[in-house]
C-alpha positions as CSV (number, residue, x, y, z in Angstrom):
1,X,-84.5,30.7,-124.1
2,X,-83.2,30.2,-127.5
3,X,-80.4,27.6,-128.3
4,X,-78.6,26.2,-131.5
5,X,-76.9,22.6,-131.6
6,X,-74.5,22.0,-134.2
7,X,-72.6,18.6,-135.1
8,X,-70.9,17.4,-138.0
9,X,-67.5,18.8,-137.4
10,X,-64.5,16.8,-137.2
11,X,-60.9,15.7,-138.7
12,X,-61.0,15.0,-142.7
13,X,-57.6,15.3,-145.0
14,X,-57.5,18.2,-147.6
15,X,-59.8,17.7,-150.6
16,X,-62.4,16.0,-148.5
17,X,-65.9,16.7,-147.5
18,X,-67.4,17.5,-144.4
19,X,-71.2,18.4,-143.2
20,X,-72.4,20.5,-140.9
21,X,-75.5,20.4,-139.2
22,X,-77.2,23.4,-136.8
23,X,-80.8,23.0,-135.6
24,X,-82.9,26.2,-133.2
25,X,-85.1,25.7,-130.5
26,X,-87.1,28.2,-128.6
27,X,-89.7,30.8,-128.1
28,X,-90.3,34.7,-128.8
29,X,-88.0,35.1,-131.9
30,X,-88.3,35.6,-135.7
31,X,-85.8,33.9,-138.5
32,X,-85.0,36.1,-140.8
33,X,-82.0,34.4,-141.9
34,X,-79.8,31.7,-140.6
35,X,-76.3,31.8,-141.0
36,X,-72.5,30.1,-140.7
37,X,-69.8,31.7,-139.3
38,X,-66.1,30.9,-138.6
39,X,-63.0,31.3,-136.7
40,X,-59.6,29.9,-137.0
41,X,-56.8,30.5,-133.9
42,X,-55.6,33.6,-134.1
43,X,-57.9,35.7,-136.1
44,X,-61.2,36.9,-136.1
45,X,-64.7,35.6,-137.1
46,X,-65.3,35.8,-140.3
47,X,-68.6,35.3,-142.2
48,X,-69.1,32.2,-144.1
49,X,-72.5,31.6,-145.6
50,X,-75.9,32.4,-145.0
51,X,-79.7,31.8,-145.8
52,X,-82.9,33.5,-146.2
53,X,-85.4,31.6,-144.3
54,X,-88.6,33.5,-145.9
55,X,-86.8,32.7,-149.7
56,X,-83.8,30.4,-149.8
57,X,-81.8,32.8,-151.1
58,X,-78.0,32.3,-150.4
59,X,-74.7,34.1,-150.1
60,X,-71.4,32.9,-149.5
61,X,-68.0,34.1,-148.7
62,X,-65.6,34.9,-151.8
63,X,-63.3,32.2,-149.9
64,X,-66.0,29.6,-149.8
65,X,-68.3,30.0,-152.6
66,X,-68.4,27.2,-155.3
67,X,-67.3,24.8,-152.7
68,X,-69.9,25.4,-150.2
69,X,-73.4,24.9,-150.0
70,X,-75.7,26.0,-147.5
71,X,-79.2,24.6,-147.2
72,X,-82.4,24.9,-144.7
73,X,-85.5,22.6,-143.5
74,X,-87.9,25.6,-142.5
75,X,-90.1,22.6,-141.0
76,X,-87.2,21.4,-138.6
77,X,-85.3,24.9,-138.3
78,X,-82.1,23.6,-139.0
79,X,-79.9,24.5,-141.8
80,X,-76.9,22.7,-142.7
81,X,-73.4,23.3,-144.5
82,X,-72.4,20.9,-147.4
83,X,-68.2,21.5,-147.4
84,X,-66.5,20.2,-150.4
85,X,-62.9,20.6,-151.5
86,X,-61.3,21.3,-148.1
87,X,-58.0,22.8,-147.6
88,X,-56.1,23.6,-144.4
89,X,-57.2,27.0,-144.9
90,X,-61.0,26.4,-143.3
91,X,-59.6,25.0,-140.2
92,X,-61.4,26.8,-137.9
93,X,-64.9,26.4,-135.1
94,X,-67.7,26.9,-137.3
95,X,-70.5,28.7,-135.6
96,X,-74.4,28.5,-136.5
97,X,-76.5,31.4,-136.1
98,X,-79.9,33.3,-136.3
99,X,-80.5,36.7,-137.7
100,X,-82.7,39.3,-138.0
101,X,-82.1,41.0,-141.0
102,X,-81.7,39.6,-144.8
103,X,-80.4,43.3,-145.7
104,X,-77.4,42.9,-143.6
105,X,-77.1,39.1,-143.8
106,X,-73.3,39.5,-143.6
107,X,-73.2,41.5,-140.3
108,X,-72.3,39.7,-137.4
109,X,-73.4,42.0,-134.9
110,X,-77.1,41.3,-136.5
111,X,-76.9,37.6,-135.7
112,X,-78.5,37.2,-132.3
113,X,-78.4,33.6,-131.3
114,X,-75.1,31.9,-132.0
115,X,-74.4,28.2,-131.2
116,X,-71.3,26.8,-129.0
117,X,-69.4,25.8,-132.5
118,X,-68.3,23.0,-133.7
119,X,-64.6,22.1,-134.8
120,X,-63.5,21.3,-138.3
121,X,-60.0,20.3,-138.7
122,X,-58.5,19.9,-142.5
123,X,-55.2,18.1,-142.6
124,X,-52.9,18.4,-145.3
């Protein structure tokens, strides 16, 4: 069984800075890439950021990039999710994933593990 635990997530005002953290656990799977993921209430999820675990090669979200900053400890297989310069807009559960392709690292439907999501709430 493979399982992902995220924290970090919480209330901050617009502007501020949040950090999320998402560590794996578990047998009989390969990391290709590790990945963030969101949802706000009423729409869909939407890719956010994601990382090569072979490389550290990044790429972020048009909506998120220059703000965001993803990161990974291959040792502890957690990667983590520096957010700077918040706005109401990325309210939303946040959601850690593994994947198993680099090619498609934007593809949700190639993330196979997903944690339970964590809340981040961005008052204005």
């Amino acid at each position: 069984q493979v399982q992902l635990v995220e924290s970090g997530g919480g209330l901050v005002q617009a502007g501020g800075s949040l950090r999320l953290s998402c560590a794996v656990s578990g047998r009989g799977f390969d990391i290709f890439a590790m990945g963030w993921f969101r949802q706000a209430p009423g729409k869909e999820r939407e890719f956010v950021a994601t990382i090569s675990w072979s490389t550290g090669d990044t790429d972020y979200a048009d909506s998120v990039k220059g703000r965001f900053t993803i990161s990974r400890d291959n040792a502890k297989n957690t990667v983590t999710l520096q957010m700077n310069a918040l706005n109401p807009e990325d309210t939303a559960v946040y959601y850690c994933a593994t994947g198993r392709s680099w090619t498609w690292r934007r593809v949700e439907r190639l993330y196979n593990y997903w944690g339970q999501g964590t809340q981040v709430t961005v008052s204005s």
